[in-house]
VOBADO-786419 format. One record per residue (C-alpha): residue number from 1; residue in three letters; x negated, y negated, z negated. Coordinates in steps of 0.001 Angstrom, whole numbers. Layout:
N
> num, residuo, east, north, up
> NUM, ALA, X, Y, Z .
...
END
This chain:
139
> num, residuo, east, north, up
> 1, UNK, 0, 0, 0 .
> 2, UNK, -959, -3274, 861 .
> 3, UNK, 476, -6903, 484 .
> 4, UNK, 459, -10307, 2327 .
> 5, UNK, 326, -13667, 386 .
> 6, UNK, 984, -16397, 2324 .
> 7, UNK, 1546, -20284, 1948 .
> 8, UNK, 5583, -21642, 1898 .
> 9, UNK, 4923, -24797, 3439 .
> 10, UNK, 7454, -27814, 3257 .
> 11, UNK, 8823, -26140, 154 .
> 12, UNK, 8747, -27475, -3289 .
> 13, UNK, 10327, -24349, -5345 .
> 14, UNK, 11222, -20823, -5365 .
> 15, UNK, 14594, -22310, -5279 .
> 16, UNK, 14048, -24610, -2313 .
> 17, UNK, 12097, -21643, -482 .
> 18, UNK, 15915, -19787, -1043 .
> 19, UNK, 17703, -22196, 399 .
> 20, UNK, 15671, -22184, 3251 .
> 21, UNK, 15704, -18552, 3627 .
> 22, UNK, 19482, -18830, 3548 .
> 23, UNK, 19876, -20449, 6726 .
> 24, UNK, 20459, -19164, 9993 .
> 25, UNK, 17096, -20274, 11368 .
> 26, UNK, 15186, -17908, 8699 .
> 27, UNK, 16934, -14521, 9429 .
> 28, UNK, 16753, -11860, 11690 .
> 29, UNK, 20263, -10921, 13508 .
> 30, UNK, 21293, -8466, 10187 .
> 31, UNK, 20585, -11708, 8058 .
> 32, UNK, 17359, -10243, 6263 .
> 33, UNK, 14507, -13580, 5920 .
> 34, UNK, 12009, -13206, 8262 .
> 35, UNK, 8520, -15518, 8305 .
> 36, UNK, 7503, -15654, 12551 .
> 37, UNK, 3907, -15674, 12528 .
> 38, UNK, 1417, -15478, 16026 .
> 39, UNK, -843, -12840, 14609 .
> 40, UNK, 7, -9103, 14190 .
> 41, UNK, -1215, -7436, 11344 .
> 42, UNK, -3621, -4759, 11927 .
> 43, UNK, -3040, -3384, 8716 .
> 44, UNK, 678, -2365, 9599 .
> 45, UNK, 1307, 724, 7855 .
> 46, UNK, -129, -251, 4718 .
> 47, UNK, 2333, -3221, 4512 .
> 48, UNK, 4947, -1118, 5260 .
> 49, UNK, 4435, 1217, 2453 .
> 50, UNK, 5795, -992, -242 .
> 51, UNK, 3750, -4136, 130 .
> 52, UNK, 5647, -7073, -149 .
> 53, UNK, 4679, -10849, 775 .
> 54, UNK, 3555, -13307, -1931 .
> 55, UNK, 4512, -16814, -1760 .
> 56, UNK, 2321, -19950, -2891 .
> 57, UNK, 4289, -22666, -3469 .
> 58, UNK, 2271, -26047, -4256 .
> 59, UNK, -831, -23983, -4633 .
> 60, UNK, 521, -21507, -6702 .
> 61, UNK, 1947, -18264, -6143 .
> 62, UNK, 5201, -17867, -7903 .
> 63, UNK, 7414, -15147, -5863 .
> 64, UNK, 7316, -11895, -3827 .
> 65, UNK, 9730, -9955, -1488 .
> 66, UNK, 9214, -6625, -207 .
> 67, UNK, 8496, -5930, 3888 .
> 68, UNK, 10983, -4586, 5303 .
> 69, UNK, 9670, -4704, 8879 .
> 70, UNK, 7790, -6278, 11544 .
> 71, UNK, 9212, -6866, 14207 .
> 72, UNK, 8629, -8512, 17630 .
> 73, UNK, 9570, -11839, 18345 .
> 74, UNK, 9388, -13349, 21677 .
> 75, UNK, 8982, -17086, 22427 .
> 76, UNK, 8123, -18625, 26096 .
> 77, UNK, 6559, -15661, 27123 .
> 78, UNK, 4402, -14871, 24062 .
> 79, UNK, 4519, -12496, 21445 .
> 80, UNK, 5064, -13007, 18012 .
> 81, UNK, 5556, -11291, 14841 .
> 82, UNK, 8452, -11622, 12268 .
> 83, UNK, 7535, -9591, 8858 .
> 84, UNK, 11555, -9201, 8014 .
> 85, UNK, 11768, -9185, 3847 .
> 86, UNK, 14557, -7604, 1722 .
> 87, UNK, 16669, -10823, 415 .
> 88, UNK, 15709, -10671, -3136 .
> 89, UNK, 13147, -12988, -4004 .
> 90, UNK, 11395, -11572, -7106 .
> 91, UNK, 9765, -14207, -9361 .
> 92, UNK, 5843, -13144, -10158 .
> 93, UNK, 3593, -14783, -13193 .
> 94, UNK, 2520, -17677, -12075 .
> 95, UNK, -1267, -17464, -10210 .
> 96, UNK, -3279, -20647, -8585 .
> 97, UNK, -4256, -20171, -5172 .
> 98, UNK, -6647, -22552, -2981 .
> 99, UNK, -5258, -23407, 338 .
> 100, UNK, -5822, -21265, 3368 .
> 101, UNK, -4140, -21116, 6973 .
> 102, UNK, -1991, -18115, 7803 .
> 103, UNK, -1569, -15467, 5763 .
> 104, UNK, -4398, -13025, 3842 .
> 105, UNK, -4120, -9731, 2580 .
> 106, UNK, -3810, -8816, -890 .
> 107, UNK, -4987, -5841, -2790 .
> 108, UNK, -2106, -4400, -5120 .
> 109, UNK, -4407, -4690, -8325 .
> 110, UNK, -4972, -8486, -7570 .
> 111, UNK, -1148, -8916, -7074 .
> 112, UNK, 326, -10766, -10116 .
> 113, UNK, 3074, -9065, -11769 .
> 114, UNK, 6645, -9498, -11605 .
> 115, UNK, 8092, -12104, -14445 .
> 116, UNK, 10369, -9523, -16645 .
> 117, UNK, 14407, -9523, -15661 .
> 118, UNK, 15204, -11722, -18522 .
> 119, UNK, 12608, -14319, -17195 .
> 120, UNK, 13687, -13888, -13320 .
> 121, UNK, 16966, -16313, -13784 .
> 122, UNK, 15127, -18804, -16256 .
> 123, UNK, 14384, -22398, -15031 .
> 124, UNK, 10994, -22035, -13559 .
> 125, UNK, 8402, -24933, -14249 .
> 126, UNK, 7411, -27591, -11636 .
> 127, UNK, 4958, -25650, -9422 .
> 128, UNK, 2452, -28165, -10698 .
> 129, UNK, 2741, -27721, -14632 .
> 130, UNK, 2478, -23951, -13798 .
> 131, UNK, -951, -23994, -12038 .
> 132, UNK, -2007, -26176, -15010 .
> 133, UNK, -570, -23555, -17347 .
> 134, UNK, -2293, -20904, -15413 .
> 135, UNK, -5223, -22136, -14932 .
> 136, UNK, -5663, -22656, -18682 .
> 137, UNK, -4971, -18635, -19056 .
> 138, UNK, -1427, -19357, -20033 .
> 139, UNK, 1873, -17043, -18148 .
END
Protein backbone atom coordinates (compact mmCIF):
# COMPACT_ATOMS: atom_id res chain seq x y z
CA UNK A 1 0.00 0.00 0.00
CA UNK A 2 0.96 3.27 -0.86
CA UNK A 3 -0.48 6.90 -0.48
CA UNK A 4 -0.46 10.31 -2.33
CA UNK A 5 -0.33 13.67 -0.39
CA UNK A 6 -0.98 16.40 -2.32
CA UNK A 7 -1.55 20.28 -1.95
CA UNK A 8 -5.58 21.64 -1.90
CA UNK A 9 -4.92 24.80 -3.44
CA UNK A 10 -7.45 27.81 -3.26
CA UNK A 11 -8.82 26.14 -0.15
CA UNK A 12 -8.75 27.47 3.29
CA UNK A 13 -10.33 24.35 5.34
CA UNK A 14 -11.22 20.82 5.36
CA UNK A 15 -14.59 22.31 5.28
CA UNK A 16 -14.05 24.61 2.31
CA UNK A 17 -12.10 21.64 0.48
CA UNK A 18 -15.92 19.79 1.04
CA UNK A 19 -17.70 22.20 -0.40
CA UNK A 20 -15.67 22.18 -3.25
CA UNK A 21 -15.70 18.55 -3.63
CA UNK A 22 -19.48 18.83 -3.55
CA UNK A 23 -19.88 20.45 -6.73
CA UNK A 24 -20.46 19.16 -9.99
CA UNK A 25 -17.10 20.27 -11.37
CA UNK A 26 -15.19 17.91 -8.70
CA UNK A 27 -16.93 14.52 -9.43
CA UNK A 28 -16.75 11.86 -11.69
CA UNK A 29 -20.26 10.92 -13.51
CA UNK A 30 -21.29 8.47 -10.19
CA UNK A 31 -20.59 11.71 -8.06
CA UNK A 32 -17.36 10.24 -6.26
CA UNK A 33 -14.51 13.58 -5.92
CA UNK A 34 -12.01 13.21 -8.26
CA UNK A 35 -8.52 15.52 -8.31
CA UNK A 36 -7.50 15.65 -12.55
CA UNK A 37 -3.91 15.67 -12.53
CA UNK A 38 -1.42 15.48 -16.03
CA UNK A 39 0.84 12.84 -14.61
CA UNK A 40 -0.01 9.10 -14.19
CA UNK A 41 1.22 7.44 -11.34
CA UNK A 42 3.62 4.76 -11.93
CA UNK A 43 3.04 3.38 -8.72
CA UNK A 44 -0.68 2.36 -9.60
CA UNK A 45 -1.31 -0.72 -7.86
CA UNK A 46 0.13 0.25 -4.72
CA UNK A 47 -2.33 3.22 -4.51
CA UNK A 48 -4.95 1.12 -5.26
CA UNK A 49 -4.43 -1.22 -2.45
CA UNK A 50 -5.80 0.99 0.24
CA UNK A 51 -3.75 4.14 -0.13
CA UNK A 52 -5.65 7.07 0.15
CA UNK A 53 -4.68 10.85 -0.77
CA UNK A 54 -3.55 13.31 1.93
CA UNK A 55 -4.51 16.81 1.76
CA UNK A 56 -2.32 19.95 2.89
CA UNK A 57 -4.29 22.67 3.47
CA UNK A 58 -2.27 26.05 4.26
CA UNK A 59 0.83 23.98 4.63
CA UNK A 60 -0.52 21.51 6.70
CA UNK A 61 -1.95 18.26 6.14
CA UNK A 62 -5.20 17.87 7.90
CA UNK A 63 -7.41 15.15 5.86
CA UNK A 64 -7.32 11.89 3.83
CA UNK A 65 -9.73 9.95 1.49
CA UNK A 66 -9.21 6.63 0.21
CA UNK A 67 -8.50 5.93 -3.89
CA UNK A 68 -10.98 4.59 -5.30
CA UNK A 69 -9.67 4.70 -8.88
CA UNK A 70 -7.79 6.28 -11.54
CA UNK A 71 -9.21 6.87 -14.21
CA UNK A 72 -8.63 8.51 -17.63
CA UNK A 73 -9.57 11.84 -18.35
CA UNK A 74 -9.39 13.35 -21.68
CA UNK A 75 -8.98 17.09 -22.43
CA UNK A 76 -8.12 18.63 -26.10
CA UNK A 77 -6.56 15.66 -27.12
CA UNK A 78 -4.40 14.87 -24.06
CA UNK A 79 -4.52 12.50 -21.44
CA UNK A 80 -5.06 13.01 -18.01
CA UNK A 81 -5.56 11.29 -14.84
CA UNK A 82 -8.45 11.62 -12.27
CA UNK A 83 -7.54 9.59 -8.86
CA UNK A 84 -11.56 9.20 -8.01
CA UNK A 85 -11.77 9.19 -3.85
CA UNK A 86 -14.56 7.60 -1.72
CA UNK A 87 -16.67 10.82 -0.41
CA UNK A 88 -15.71 10.67 3.14
CA UNK A 89 -13.15 12.99 4.00
CA UNK A 90 -11.40 11.57 7.11
CA UNK A 91 -9.77 14.21 9.36
CA UNK A 92 -5.84 13.14 10.16
CA UNK A 93 -3.59 14.78 13.19
CA UNK A 94 -2.52 17.68 12.08
CA UNK A 95 1.27 17.46 10.21
CA UNK A 96 3.28 20.65 8.59
CA UNK A 97 4.26 20.17 5.17
CA UNK A 98 6.65 22.55 2.98
CA UNK A 99 5.26 23.41 -0.34
CA UNK A 100 5.82 21.26 -3.37
CA UNK A 101 4.14 21.12 -6.97
CA UNK A 102 1.99 18.11 -7.80
CA UNK A 103 1.57 15.47 -5.76
CA UNK A 104 4.40 13.03 -3.84
CA UNK A 105 4.12 9.73 -2.58
CA UNK A 106 3.81 8.82 0.89
CA UNK A 107 4.99 5.84 2.79
CA UNK A 108 2.11 4.40 5.12
CA UNK A 109 4.41 4.69 8.32
CA UNK A 110 4.97 8.49 7.57
CA UNK A 111 1.15 8.92 7.07
CA UNK A 112 -0.33 10.77 10.12
CA UNK A 113 -3.07 9.07 11.77
CA UNK A 114 -6.65 9.50 11.61
CA UNK A 115 -8.09 12.10 14.45
CA UNK A 116 -10.37 9.52 16.64
CA UNK A 117 -14.41 9.52 15.66
CA UNK A 118 -15.20 11.72 18.52
CA UNK A 119 -12.61 14.32 17.19
CA UNK A 120 -13.69 13.89 13.32
CA UNK A 121 -16.97 16.31 13.78
CA UNK A 122 -15.13 18.80 16.26
CA UNK A 123 -14.38 22.40 15.03
CA UNK A 124 -10.99 22.04 13.56
CA UNK A 125 -8.40 24.93 14.25
CA UNK A 126 -7.41 27.59 11.64
CA UNK A 127 -4.96 25.65 9.42
CA UNK A 128 -2.45 28.17 10.70
CA UNK A 129 -2.74 27.72 14.63
CA UNK A 130 -2.48 23.95 13.80
CA UNK A 131 0.95 23.99 12.04
CA UNK A 132 2.01 26.18 15.01
CA UNK A 133 0.57 23.55 17.35
CA UNK A 134 2.29 20.90 15.41
CA UNK A 135 5.22 22.14 14.93
CA UNK A 136 5.66 22.66 18.68
CA UNK A 137 4.97 18.63 19.06
CA UNK A 138 1.43 19.36 20.03
CA UNK A 139 -1.87 17.04 18.15
Amino acid sequence: MLHLQKLSVGTETVEGLADWQASKRAQSDDGHPRHITRMWPKREDELLDGGSIFWVIKGVMLARQRIVRLDEYWRDGIRYCAITCDKDLIRVAATPRRAFQGWRYLKPEDAPADLRPGQQQQDTLPPSLSKALADIGVR
